[in-house]
Every structure is written in C-alpha cells, then in structure tokens.
C-alpha positions as CSV (number, residue, x, y, z in Angstrom):
1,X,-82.6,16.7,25.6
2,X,-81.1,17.5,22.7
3,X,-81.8,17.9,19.0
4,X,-80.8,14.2,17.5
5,X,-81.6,12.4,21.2
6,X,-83.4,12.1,24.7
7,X,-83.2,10.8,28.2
8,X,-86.2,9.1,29.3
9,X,-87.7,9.7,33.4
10,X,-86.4,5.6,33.8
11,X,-82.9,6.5,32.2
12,X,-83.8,5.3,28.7
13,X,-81.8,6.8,26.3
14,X,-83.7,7.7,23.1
15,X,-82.2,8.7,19.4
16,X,-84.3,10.1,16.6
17,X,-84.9,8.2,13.3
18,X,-85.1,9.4,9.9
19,X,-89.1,9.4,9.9
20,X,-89.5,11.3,13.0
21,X,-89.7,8.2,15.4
22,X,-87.5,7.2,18.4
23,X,-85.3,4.5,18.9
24,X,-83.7,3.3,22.0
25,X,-79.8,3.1,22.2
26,X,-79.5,2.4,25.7
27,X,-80.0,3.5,29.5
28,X,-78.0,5.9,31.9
29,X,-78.5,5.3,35.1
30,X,-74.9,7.2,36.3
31,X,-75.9,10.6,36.8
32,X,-77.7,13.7,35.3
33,X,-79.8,13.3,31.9
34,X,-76.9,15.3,30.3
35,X,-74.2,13.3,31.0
36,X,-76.2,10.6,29.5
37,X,-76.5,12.4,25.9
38,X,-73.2,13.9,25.6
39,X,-71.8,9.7,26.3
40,X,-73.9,8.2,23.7
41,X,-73.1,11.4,21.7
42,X,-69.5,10.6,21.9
43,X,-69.6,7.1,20.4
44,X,-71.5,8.8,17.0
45,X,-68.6,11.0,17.2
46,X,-66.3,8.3,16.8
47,X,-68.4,6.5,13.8
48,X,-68.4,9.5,12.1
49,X,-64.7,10.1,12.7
50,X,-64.3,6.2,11.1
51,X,-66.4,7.2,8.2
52,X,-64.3,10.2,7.8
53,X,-60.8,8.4,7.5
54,X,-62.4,5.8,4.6
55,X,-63.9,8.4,2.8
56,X,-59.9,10.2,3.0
57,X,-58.2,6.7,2.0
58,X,-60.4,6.7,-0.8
59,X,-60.1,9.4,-2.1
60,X,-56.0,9.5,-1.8
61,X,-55.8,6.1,-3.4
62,X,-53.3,5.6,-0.6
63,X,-55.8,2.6,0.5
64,X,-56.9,-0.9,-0.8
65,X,-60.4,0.4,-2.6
66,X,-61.7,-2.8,-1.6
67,X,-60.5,-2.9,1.9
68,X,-62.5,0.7,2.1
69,X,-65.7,-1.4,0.7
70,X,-65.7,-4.2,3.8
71,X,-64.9,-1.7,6.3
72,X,-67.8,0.5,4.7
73,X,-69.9,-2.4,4.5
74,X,-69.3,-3.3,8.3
75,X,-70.3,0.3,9.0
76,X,-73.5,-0.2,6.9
77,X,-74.9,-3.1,8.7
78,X,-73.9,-1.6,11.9
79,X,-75.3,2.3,11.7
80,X,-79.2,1.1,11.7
81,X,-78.6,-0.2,15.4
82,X,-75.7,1.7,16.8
83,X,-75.9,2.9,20.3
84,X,-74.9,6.2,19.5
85,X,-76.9,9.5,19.5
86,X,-76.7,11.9,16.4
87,X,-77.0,12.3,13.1
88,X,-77.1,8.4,12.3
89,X,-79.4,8.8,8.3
90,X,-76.6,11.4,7.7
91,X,-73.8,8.6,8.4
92,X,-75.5,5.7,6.8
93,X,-75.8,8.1,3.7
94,X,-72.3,9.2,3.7
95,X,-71.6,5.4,4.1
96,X,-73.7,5.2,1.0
97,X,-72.1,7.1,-1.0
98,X,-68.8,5.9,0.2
99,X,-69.5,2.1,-0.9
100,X,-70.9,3.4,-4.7
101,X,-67.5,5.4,-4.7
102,X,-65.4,2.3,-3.6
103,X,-67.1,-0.1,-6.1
104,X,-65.7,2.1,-9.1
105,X,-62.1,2.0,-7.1
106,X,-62.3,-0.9,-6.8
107,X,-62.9,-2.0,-10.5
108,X,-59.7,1.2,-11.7
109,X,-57.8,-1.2,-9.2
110,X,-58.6,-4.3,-11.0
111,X,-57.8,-3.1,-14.1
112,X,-54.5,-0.8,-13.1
113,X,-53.5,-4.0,-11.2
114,X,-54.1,-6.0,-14.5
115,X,-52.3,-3.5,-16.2
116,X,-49.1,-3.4,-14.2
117,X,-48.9,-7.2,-14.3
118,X,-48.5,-6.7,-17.8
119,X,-45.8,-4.1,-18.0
120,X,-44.6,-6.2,-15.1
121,X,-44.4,-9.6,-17.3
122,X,-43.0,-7.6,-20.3
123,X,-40.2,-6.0,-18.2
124,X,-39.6,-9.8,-16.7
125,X,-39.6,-10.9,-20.6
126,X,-36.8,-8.4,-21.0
127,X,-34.6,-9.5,-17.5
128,X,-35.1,-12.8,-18.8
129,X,-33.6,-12.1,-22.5
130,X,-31.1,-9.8,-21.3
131,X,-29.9,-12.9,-18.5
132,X,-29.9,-15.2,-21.4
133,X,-27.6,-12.8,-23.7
134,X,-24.9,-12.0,-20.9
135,X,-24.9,-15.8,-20.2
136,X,-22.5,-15.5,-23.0
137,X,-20.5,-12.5,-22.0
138,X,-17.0,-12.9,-21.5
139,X,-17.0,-9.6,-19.5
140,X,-16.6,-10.8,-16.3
141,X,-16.7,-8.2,-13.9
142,X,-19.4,-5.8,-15.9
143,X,-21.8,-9.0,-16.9
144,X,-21.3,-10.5,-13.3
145,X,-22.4,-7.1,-11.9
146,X,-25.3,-6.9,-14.2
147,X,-26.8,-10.4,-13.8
148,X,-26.8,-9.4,-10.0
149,X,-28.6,-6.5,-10.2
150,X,-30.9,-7.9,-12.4
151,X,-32.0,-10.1,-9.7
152,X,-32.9,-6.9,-7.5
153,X,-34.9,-5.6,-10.8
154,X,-37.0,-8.5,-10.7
155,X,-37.9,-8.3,-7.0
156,X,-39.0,-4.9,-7.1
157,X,-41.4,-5.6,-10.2
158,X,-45.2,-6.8,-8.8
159,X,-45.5,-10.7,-9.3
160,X,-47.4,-12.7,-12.1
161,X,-49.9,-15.4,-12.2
162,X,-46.9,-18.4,-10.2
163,X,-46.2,-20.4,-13.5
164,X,-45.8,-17.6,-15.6
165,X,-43.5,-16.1,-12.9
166,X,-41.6,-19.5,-12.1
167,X,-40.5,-19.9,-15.9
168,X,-39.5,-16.5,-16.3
169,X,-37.6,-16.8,-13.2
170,X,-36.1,-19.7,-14.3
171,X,-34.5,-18.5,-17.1
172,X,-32.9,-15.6,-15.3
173,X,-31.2,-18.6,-12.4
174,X,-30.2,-20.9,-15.9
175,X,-28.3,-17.6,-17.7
176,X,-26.8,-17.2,-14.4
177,X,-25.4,-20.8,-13.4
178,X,-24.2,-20.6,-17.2
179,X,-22.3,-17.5,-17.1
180,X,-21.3,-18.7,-13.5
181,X,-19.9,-22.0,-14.8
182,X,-18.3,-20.1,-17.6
183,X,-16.6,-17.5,-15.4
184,X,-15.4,-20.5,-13.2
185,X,-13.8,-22.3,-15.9
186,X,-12.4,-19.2,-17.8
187,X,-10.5,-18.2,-14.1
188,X,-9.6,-21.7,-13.7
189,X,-7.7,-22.0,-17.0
190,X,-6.2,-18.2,-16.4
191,X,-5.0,-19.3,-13.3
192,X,-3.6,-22.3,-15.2
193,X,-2.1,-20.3,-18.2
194,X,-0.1,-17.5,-15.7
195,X,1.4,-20.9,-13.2
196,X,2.5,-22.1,-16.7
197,X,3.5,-17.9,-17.2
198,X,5.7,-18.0,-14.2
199,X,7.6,-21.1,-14.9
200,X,8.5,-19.4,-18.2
201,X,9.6,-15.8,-16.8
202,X,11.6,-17.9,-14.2
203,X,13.4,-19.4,-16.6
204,X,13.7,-16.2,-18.4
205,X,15.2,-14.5,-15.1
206,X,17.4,-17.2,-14.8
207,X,19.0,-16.6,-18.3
208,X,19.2,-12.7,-17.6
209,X,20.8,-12.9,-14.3
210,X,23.0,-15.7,-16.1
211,X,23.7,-12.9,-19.3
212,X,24.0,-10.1,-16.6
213,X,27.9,-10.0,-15.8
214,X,28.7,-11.2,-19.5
215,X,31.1,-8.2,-21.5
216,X,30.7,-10.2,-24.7
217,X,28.1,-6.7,-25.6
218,X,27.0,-7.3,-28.7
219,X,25.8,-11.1,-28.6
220,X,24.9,-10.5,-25.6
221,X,22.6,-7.0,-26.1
222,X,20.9,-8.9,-29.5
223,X,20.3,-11.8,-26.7
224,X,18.8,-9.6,-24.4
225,X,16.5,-8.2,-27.1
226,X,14.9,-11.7,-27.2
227,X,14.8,-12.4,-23.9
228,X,12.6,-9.1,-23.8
229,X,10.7,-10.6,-26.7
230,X,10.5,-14.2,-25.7
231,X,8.8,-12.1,-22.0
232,X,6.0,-10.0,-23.7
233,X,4.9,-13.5,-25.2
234,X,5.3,-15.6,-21.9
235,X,1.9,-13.8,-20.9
236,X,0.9,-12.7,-17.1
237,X,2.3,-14.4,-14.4
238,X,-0.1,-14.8,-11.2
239,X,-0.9,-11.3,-9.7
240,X,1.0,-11.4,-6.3
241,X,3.9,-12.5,-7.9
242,X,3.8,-10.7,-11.7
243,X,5.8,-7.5,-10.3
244,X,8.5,-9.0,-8.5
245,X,9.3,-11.2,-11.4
246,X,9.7,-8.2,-14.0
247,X,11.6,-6.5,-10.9
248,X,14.2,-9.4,-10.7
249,X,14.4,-9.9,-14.8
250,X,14.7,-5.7,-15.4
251,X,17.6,-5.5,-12.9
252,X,19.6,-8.3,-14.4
253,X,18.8,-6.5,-17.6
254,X,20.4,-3.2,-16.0
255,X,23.3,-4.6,-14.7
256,X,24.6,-5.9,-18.5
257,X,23.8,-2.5,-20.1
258,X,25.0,-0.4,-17.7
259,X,28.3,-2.0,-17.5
260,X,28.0,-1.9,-21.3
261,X,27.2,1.9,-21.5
262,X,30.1,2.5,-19.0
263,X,32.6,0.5,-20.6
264,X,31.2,2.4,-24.3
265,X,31.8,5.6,-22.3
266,X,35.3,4.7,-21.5
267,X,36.4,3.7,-25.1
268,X,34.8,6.6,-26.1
269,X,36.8,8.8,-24.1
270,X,39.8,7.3,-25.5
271,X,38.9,7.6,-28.9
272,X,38.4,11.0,-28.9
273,X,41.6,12.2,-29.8
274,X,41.8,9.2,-32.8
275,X,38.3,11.8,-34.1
276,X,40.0,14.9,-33.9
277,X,42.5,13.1,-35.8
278,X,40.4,11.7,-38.8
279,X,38.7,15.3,-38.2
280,X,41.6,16.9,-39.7
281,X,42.8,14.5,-42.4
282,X,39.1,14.7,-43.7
283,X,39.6,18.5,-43.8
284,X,42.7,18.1,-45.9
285,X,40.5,15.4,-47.9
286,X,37.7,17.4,-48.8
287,X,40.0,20.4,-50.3
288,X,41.7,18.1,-53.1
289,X,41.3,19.4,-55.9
290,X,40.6,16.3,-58.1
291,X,39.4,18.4,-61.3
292,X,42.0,20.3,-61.7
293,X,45.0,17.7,-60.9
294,X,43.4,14.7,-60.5
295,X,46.7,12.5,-60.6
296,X,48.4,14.9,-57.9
297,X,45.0,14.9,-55.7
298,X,44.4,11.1,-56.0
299,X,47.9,10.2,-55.1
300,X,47.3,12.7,-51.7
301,X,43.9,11.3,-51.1
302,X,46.4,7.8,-51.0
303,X,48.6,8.9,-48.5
304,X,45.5,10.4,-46.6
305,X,43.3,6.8,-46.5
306,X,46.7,5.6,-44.9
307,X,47.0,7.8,-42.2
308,X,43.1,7.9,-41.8
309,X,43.4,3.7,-41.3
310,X,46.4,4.0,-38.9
311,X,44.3,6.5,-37.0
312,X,42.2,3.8,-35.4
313,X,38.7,4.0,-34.4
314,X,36.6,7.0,-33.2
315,X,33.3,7.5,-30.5
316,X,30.2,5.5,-31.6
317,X,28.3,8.9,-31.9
318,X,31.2,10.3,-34.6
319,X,31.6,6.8,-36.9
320,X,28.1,7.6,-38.9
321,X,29.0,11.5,-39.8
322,X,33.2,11.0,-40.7
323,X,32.8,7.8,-42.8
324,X,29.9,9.3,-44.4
325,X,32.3,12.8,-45.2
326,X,34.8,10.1,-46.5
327,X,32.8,8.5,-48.5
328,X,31.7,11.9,-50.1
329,X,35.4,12.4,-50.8
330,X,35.5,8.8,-52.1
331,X,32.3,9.4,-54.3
332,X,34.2,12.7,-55.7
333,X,37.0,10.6,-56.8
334,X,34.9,8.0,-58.6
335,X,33.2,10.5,-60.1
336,X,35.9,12.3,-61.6
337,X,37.5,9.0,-62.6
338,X,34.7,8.4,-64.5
339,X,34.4,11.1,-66.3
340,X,38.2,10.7,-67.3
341,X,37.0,7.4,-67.9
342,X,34.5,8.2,-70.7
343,X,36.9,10.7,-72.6
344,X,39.4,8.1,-72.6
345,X,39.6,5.8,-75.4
346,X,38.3,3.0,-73.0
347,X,35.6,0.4,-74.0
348,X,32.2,0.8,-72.9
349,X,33.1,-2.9,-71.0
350,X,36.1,-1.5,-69.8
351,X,34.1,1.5,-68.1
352,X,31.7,-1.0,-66.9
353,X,34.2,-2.9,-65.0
354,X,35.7,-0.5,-63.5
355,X,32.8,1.2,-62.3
356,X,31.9,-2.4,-60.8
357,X,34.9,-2.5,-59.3
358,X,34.5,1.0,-57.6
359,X,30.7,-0.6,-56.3
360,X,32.3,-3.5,-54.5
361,X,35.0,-2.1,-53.4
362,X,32.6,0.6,-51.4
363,X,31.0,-2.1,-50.6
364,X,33.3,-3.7,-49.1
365,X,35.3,-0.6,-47.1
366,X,31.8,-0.6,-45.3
367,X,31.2,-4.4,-44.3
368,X,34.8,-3.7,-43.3
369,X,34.0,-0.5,-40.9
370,X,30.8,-2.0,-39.8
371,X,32.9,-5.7,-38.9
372,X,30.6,-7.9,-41.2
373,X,31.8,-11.1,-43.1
374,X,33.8,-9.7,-46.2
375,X,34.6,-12.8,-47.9
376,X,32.0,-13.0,-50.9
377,X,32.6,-9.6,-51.5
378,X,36.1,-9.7,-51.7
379,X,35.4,-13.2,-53.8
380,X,33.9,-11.0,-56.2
381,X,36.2,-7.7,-56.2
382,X,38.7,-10.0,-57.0
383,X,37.2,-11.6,-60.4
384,X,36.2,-8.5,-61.2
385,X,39.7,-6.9,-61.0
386,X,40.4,-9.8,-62.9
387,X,38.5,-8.9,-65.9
388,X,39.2,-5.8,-65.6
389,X,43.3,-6.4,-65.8
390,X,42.4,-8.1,-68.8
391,X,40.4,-5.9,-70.2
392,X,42.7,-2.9,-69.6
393,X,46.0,-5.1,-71.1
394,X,43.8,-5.3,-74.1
395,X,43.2,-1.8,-74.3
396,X,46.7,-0.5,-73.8
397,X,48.0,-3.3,-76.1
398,X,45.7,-1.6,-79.3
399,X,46.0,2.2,-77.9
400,X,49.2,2.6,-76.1
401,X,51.8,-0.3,-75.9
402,X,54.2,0.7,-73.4
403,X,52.9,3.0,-70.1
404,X,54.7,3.9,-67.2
405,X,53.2,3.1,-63.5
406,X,51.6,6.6,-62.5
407,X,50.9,6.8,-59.2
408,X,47.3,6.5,-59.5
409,X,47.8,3.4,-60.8
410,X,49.4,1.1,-58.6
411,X,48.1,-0.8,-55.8
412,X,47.0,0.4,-52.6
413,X,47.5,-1.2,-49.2
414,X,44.2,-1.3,-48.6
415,X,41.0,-2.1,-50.5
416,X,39.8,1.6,-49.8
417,X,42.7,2.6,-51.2
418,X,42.7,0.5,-54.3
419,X,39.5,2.4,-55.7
420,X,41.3,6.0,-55.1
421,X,44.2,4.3,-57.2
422,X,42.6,3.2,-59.9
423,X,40.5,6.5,-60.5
C-alpha cells in the first residue's frame, strides 16, 4: 500500500481520487502487492514526465503553441482514466493550467505569425522592385549576381496567402528573363562587334608588318602613328585572341623604329664632328662686335654663315640649341641694322620693308633647316626685295646719288646670308 494507491486480496489495483474515493486501474496477478504499485506507479511517472516536456516547449517558444494545446488536450481526456497510480488531480491540474497557458500562445502566435507575413510581403514588395530596376542594368556581372541572390532572399522569407505570393514571384522571374534576354543580346552583338574588331587589327597587322622593313623614316613613323590610332578605335578583338594580335602588330612596330633609332644613332655619330664644327664658328659668331663696327662684323658674320652652311648637318639632339644660338646672332644683327636704320635718312616705308624682308627671310632659313616647302615664302621674299630695291634707288637717288658697293651690301650666297648683308 502506498500513499496515492493499493493492492486489493484478489490483485485489484486501486488509485485514490481527489474526493477521498478509490478507483480501479487494474489487476496484478505477477507477484508480491509491491511489485504491483511500483508498475502502475511507473506509467504516472511517465505521464507526468510528458506533461513536463509540454509545459518546457511552452515556455521556450521552441514549440508550435498549438501543437502543445492537442497534445495537452489528449492528456486531459486521458488522466481521469489512466491506469497509473499517483498523484493523477495534481497532473490533470498542471494539464490545466498548461492548456489556459497554450491558448494565450497560441493567439501571440497568430498574431506574430500575422505579423511576420507582413514584414515578409513588404520585404517581397522590395525583391520585387529591386528585380524590376536591375532588369535594366547594364552591369552584367554585379546585376546578374544580384538578381540571383535575390532568389535565395525570397526563399528564406515565410510565405504569403498563394496569390499574393505567385504575383510577387512573378515579377521577380519577368525582371529576370528581361535582364537575361538583355544580357544575351548585349554578348551576342559584343561578340559581333570584336569578330568585326579582329578583321580590322588583321588588316592593321598586315600594313605594319608591310611598313616594318621600310627606311623611308619619316612617312613611314607619321604612318605608324595612325596605324596606332586607327588600333585604339578598331575596339577589342575576341579575348583568346586580343593579345596575340597586339603582340604581332607591336613587334612589326619595333622592328621599323628600331632600325630607325639605329640608323639615327649612326648619322649621329657621323655628324658629330660637323657640331663641334658649327660649335666653334658660333663661338666666333657670338663675339662680333656689331655696335661698335657693324660693317666689319656683318661682313665676318658673312664669311661665318658660309662656312657654318658648308659644315653640313649636326646630331638631332644638337639642331634645336645651335640654330637657336644662330639665330640669336642673326636677331643681333637685325637689330642693330635697325637701329642704323632709324638714324638713317631712310623712309618710314623703306624701314618697313626692310624689316619685312629680315621676317621672311628668317622665315625662310628655318622652313629651309626644318626641309619644309619654301616656295611661297621665297615668292614673297622676292616681291618684297623688289620693293624694297625700289624704294632704296629712290632714296639714294634724293639723299646720295652715287654709292659704292660696301660689303654689307651686296648679295649673299644664301638667303641667310642675304639678311646679314643687308643689315
């Protein structure tokens, strides 16, 4: 016997009501009274145990509250004739309470549940807008990337009432066939422009490799200097193909200017000696002194520009620097000749003129240096000498009627040389 149960003389097993009374559970026939009890107690052991792990789902809100209540309410109708021996009103209580708990679970569930389906069809809203906006995108890898992922976004949001879901849904799957179809089509005419690319670089190639043993430098350099041109605007080639095209069009292009920079650096070499030639006369040059005896200095400077002609050419990187010296020493001479000029009795159209003349004749020396066409400018030296001739046989004819040829007066072999004369 024990407190919450008995074993009856005929093997009846009793358990004690909440009134006081007795209620049979079952019979033991098996062995001693005790074994009896402590078998029937074992299966109250186990309810309780069950009412136990609801009441710790509940409260954790790790379980469905209403999959608590059914389990609780199978419990309920079960406890009033359970073949167990214990404290049975105590369980049917805790059960109780456990069903009034799950009912307000149960309704937080509902309404968190109602609640997260509405952050949930906002957030889908949003997927859908932002699939709809990168439909347009023509960033291809980034917008690709992102239209995928959005797809795992949705999944792991809790689903809507079906229709609502299905047209959301839908617009993500139209934004992504349209940025799909757009991608395909973009790639497609890529692929189209850099097969249209190639043909043009292989033609390029072609005209390089063509150019590459030429020694005609400059045409051929200012050539090359399109052909680098006419490549930045060909556009990409395909990929698996774009690097060995540049390779094959950059080494035609190193051939012709290397064998130009060598052949440079030969004529170079030979010119030095033609520089340390035009180095001295320039030395001699630039110590005239054309203030003091201008008529003894010019006719020098004459026989200077002569030699500095027949000295022939100089090294690329010395051509600037001595004909810029030169024309300092050329500049000098106009300049004093000018001022002579002025405080001559000379017309102001007769100082005009020659000053003119000086201009082109500059002018000239360079395009003559530099190897451009010469033949307007020499058009117009020579009209302007012509007026000038005139103008100066006027002049002498009213201030000094007979003259003797000075030195600085006659003309020089070369043009250069005619505007040191004449100042």
């Amino acid at each position: 016997m024990s407190e919450w149960g008995r074993v009856g003389d005929d093997g009846t097993v009793y358990v004690r009501t909440g009134d006081g009374a007795e209620r049979a559970v079952g019979s033991w026939q098996a062995g001693a009274p005790e074994e009896g009890l402590a078998h029937f107690t074992r299966r109250y052991e186990a309810l309780a145990t069950e009412v136990t792990l609801l009441e710790q789902r509940l409260r954790s809100g790790a379980g469905d509250p209403a999959q608590v209540a059914t389990s609780a309410k199978r419990l309920a109708s079960t406890l009033p004739t359970a073949s167990a021996v214990g404290d049975l009103p105590a369980l049917e209580r805790r059960v109780e309470a456990l069903l009034a708990s799950t009912a307000e679970a149960v309704e937080k569930a509902k309404a968190a549940r109602a609640e997260a389906r509405t952050e949930a069809a906002a957030k889908k809203q949003m997927l859908a807008e932002e699939a709809e906006k990168l439909a347009g995108s023509s960033e291809w890898k980034a917008s690709g990337e992102r239209l995928r992922t959005i797809g795992d976004d949705w999944k792991a949001l809790p689903k809507l009432e079906r229709k609502a879901d299905d047209e959301l849904w839908q617009r993500v799957a139209a934004a992504r066939k349209r940025f799909a179809e757009r991608r395909t089509t973009h790639f497609g005419a890529l692929e189209e422009q850099r097969t249209v690319s190639k043909a043009r670089k292989d033609k390029l190639i072609k005209e390089a490799e063509a150019l590459a043993g030429s020694t005609d430098w400059k045409p051929t350099a200012d050539r090359f200097k399109q052909l680098m041109s006419d490549w930045k605007s060909a556009g990409r080639a395909p990929r698996e193909v774009e690097d060995t095209l540049w390779a094959a069009f950059k080494a035609a292009q190193d051939t012709f200017f290397a064998a130009r920079n060598a052949q440079f650096a030969a004529q170079d070499d030979e010119f030095r000696g033609n520089q340390t030639v035009k180095e001295a006369i320039l030395a001699e040059a630039e110590g005239l002194d054309f203030a003091g005896a201008p008529d003894k200095a010019t006719a020098r400077l004459r026989e200077l520009q002569e030699r500095w002609e027949a000295a022939g050419k100089v090294p690329r990187d010395a051509m600037r620097s001595l004909e810029d010296r030169m024309g300092a020493v050329e500049k000098k001479v106009r300049e004093a000749g000018e001022q002579r000029w002025k405080a001559s009795s000379a017309s102001p159209f007769e100082i005009r003129l020659r000053e003119k003349v000086a201009e082109l004749e500059q002018k000239l020396a360079k395009a003559q240096a530099a190897g451009r066409p010469t033949d307007e400018l020499e058009s117009q030296l020579a009209t302007q000498r012509e007026w000038l001739a005139q103008a100066g046989g006027a002049s002498s004819s009213a201030a000094e009627p007979e003259t003797k040829n000075e030195p600085g007066q006659r003309k020089a072999k070369s043009t250069t040389a005619w505007v040191r004369a004449d100042a």
